[in-house]
SETORKOL-22000 format. One record per residue (C-alpha): residue in three letters; y, z, x. Coordinates in steps of 0.5 Angstrom, whole numbers, plus 2048, in hexadecimal, padded with zeros to 3 digits. Each point is the difference from the previous one (the first is absolute). Example, Ala and Ser with C-alpha at 12.3 -4.5 7.8 and 13.67 -1.06 7.14 Angstrom:
REM SETORKOL-22000
node drenlum Ala, north 7F7, up 810, east 819
node drenlum Ser, north 807, up 7FE, east 802
//
This chain:
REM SETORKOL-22000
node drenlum Unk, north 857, up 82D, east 7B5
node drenlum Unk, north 803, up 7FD, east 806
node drenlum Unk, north 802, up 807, east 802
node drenlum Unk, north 7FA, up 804, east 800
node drenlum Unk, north 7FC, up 7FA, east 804
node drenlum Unk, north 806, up 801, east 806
node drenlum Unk, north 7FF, up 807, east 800
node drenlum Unk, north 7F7, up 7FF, east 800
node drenlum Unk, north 802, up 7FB, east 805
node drenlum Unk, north 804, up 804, east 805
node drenlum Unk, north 7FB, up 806, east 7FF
node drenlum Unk, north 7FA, up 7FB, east 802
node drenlum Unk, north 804, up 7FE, east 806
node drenlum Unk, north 801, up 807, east 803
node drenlum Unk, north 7FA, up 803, east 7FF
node drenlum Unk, north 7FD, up 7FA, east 804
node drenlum Unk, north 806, up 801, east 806
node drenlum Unk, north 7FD, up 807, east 800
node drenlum Unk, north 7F8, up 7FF, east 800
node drenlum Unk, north 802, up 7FC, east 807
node drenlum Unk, north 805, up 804, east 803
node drenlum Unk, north 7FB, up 807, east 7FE
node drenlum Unk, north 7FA, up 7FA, east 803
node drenlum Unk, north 804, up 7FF, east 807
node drenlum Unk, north 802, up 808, east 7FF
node drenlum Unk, north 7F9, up 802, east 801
node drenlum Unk, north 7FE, up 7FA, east 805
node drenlum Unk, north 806, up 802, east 805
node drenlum Unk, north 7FC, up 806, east 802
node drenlum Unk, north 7FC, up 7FC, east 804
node drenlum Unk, north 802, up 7FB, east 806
node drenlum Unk, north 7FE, up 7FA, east 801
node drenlum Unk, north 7FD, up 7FD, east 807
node drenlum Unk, north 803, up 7FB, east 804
node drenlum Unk, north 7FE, up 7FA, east 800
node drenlum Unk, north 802, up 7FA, east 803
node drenlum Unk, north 802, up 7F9, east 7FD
node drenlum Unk, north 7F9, up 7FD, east 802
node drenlum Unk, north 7FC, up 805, east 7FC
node drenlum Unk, north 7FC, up 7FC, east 7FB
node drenlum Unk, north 802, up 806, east 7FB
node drenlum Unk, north 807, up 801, east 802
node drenlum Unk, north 803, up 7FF, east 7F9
node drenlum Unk, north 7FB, up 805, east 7FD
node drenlum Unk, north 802, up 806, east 802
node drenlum Unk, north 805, up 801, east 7FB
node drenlum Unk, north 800, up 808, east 7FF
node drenlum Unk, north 802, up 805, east 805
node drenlum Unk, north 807, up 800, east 802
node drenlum Unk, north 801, up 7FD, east 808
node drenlum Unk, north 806, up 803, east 802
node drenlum Unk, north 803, up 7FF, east 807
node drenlum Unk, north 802, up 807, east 804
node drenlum Unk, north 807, up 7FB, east 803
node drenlum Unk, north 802, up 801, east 806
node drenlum Unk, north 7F9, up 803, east 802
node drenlum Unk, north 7FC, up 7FA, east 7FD
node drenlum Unk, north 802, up 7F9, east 7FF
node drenlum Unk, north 7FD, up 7FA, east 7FD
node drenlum Unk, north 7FF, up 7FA, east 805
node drenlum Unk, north 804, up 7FA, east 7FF
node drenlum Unk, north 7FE, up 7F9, east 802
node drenlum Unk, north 800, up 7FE, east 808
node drenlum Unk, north 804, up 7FA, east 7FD
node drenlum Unk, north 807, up 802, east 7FC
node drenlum Unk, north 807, up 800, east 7FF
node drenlum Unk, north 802, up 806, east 803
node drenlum Unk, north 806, up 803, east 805
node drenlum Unk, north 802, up 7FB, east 806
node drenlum Unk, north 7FF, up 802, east 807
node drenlum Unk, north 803, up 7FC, east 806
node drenlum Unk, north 7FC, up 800, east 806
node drenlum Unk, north 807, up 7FF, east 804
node drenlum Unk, north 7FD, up 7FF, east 807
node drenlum Unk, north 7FD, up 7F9, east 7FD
node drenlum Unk, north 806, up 7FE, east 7FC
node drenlum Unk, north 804, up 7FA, east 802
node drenlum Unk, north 806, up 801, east 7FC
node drenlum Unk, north 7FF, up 7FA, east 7FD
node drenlum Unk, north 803, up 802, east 7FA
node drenlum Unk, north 7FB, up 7FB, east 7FC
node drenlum Unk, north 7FF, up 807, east 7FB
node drenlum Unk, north 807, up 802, east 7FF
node drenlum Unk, north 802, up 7F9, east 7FE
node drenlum Unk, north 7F9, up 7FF, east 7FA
node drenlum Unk, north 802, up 807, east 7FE
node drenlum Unk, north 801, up 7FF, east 7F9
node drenlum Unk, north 803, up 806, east 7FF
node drenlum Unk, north 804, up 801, east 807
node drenlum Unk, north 7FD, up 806, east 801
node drenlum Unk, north 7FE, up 7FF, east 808
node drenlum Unk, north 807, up 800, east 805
node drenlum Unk, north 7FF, up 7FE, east 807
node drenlum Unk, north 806, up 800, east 805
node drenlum Unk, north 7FD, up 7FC, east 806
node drenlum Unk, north 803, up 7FF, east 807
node drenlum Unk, north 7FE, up 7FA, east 805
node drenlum Unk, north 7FD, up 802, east 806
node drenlum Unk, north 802, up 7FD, east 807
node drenlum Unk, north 7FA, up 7FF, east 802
node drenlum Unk, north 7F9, up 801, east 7FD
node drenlum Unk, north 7FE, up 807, east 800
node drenlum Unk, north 7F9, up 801, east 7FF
node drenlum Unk, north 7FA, up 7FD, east 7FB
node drenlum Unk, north 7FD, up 802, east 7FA
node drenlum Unk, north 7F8, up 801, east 7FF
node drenlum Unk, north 7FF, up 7F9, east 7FF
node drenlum Unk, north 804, up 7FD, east 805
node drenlum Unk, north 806, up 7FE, east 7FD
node drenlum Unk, north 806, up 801, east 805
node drenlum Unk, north 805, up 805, east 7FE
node drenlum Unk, north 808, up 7FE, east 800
node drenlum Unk, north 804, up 804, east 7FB
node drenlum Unk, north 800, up 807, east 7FF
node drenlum Unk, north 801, up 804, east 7F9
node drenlum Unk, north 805, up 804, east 800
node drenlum Unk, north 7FF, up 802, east 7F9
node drenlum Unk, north 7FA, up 7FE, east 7FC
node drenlum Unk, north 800, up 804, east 7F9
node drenlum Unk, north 7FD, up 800, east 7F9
node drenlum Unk, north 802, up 802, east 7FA
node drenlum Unk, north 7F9, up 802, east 7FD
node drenlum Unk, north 805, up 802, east 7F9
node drenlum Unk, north 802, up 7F9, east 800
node drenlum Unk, north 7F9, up 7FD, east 801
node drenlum Unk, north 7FD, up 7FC, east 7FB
node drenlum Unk, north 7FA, up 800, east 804
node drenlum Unk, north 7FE, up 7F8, east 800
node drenlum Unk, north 7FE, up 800, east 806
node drenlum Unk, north 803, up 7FA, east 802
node drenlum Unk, north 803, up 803, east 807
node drenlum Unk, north 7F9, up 801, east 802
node drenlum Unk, north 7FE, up 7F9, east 7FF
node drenlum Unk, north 805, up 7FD, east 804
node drenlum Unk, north 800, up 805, east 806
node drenlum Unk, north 7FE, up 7FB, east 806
node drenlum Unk, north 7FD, up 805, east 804
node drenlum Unk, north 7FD, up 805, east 7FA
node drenlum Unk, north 804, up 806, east 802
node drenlum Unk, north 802, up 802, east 7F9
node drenlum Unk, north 7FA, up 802, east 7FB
node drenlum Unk, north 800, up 805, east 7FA
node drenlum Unk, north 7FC, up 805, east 801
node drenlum Unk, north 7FC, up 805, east 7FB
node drenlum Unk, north 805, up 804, east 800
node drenlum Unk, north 802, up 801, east 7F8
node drenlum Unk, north 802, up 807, east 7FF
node drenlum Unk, north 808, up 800, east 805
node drenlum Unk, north 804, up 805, east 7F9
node drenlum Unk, north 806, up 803, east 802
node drenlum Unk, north 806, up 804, east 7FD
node drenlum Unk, north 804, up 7FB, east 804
node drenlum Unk, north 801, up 7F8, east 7FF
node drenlum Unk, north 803, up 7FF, east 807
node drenlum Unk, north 7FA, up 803, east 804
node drenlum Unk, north 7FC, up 7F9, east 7FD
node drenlum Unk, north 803, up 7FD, east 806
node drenlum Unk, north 7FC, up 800, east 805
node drenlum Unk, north 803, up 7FE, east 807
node drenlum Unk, north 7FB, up 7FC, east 805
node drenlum Unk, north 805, up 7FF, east 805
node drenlum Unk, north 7FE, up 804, east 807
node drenlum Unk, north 807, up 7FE, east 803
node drenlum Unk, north 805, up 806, east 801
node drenlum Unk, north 808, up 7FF, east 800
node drenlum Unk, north 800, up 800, east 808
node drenlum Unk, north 7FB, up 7F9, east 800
node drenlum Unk, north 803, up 7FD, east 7FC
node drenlum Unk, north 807, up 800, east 803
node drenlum Unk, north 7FD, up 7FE, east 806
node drenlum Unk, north 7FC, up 7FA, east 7FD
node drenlum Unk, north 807, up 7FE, east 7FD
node drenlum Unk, north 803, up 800, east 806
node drenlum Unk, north 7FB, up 7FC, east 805
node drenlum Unk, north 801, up 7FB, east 7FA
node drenlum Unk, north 807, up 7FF, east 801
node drenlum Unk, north 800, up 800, east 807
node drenlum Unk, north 7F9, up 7FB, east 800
node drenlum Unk, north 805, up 7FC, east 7FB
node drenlum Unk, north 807, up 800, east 804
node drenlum Unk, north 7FC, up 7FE, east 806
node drenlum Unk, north 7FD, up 7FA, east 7FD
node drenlum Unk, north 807, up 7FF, east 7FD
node drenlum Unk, north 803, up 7FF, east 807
node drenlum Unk, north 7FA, up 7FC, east 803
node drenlum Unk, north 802, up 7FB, east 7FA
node drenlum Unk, north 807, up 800, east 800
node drenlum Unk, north 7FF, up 800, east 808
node drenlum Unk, north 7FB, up 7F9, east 7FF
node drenlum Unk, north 805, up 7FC, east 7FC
node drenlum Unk, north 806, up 802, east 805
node drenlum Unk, north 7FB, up 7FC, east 806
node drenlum Unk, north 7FE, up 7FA, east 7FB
node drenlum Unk, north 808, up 800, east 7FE
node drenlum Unk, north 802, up 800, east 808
node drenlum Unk, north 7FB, up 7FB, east 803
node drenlum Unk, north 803, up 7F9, east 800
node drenlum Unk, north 7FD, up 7FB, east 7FC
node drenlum Unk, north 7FD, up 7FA, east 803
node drenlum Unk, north 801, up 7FA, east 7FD
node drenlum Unk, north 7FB, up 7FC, east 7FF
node drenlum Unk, north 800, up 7F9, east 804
node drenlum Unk, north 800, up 7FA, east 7FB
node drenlum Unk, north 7FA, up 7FC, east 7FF
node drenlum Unk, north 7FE, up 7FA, east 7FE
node drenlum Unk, north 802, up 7FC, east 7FB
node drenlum Unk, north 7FB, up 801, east 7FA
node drenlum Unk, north 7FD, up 7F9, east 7FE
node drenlum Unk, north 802, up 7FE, east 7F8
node drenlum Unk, north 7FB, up 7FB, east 7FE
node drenlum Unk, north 804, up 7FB, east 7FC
node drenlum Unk, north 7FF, up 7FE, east 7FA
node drenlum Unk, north 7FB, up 7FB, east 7FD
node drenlum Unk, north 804, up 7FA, east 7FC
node drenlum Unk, north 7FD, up 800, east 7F9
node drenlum Unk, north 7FD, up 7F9, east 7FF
node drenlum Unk, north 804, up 7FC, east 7FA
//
């Protein structure tokens, strides 16, 4: 009998997989409308087929989301604060000091080190978005760009650096000549302290000691 009840069961089963597939079969000839989120009957819509004619069409993603990163390199810092949070390490900075402050961001903050490289692995990112909290002057935000595939894995590295080989060497350069400088006014200074004769304090007075108090018996 057990037999039999399987066989009558699977039966039931598939004739009622069929009914709805037939049902939505007949209801995909029709569209549906776009709706937005906020409609009151926005989950009734259930018949029809909503199809997205991607790339040509694509549906809106929310404003605030964690999506591809973008550094806006000309009020970056080079602080560093991001590469050091990353959790993953996909953020690599090579930085240089400047000699001198060289510009300001678009709040104000002065400019002293120049970002030789500044890359990020979006392959290796977890999308956290703690790179973004910490970055002082906000010059590192996601953006709503989700869509970035490509046959290649290296080209998820994306490079933000405006620096070319030839600025870069230079920046080194200034750098070491700007250190070898303050070097040999350093060594020259403390040659000077050794040179000059030190003067003897003339002897002072005698400090007064109090005596001290007999203890009464």
């Amino acid at each position: 009998m057990s037999y039999f009840k399987n066989i009558s069961y699977a039966l039931r089963t598939v004739r009622k997989g069929l009914t709805l597939t037939i049902r939505y079969f007949f209801s995909a000839r029709f569209k549906r409308n776009k709706r937005p989120v906020t409609a009151a009957n926005y989950f009734e819509a259930e018949n029809g087929t909503f199809t997205v004619q991607y790339p040509r069409e694509e549906i809106l993603v929310p404003d605030h989301g964690r999506y591809k990163l973008h550094n806006e390199i000309d009020d970056c810092i080079v602080c560093d604060k991001c590469a050091k949070i990353c959790p993953v390490d996909c953020i690599e900075i090579e930085p240089i000091r400047a000699v001198e402050e060289y510009g300001k961001t678009s709040d104000g903050t002065p400019l002293r080190i120049h970002a030789a490289k500044f890359d990020i692995d979006m392959a290796k990112c977890c999308f956290c978005g703690l790179c973004t909290v910490v970055c002082p002057t906000e010059c590192l935000t996601m953006t709503d760009e989700f869509d970035y595939s490509t046959s290649n894995i290296l080209d998820h590295n994306f490079s933000f650096s405006k620096m070319t080989e030839r600025e870069i060497n230079e920046k080194k350069l200034e750098l070491e000549e700007f250190q070898k400088e303050k070097e040999a006014i350093k060594n020259t200074s403390g040659a000077e302290k050794q040179a000059k004769p030190v003067m003897k304090k003339p002897a002072g007075k005698p400090v007064f000691k109090p005596r001290p108090i007999p203890k009464r018996k």
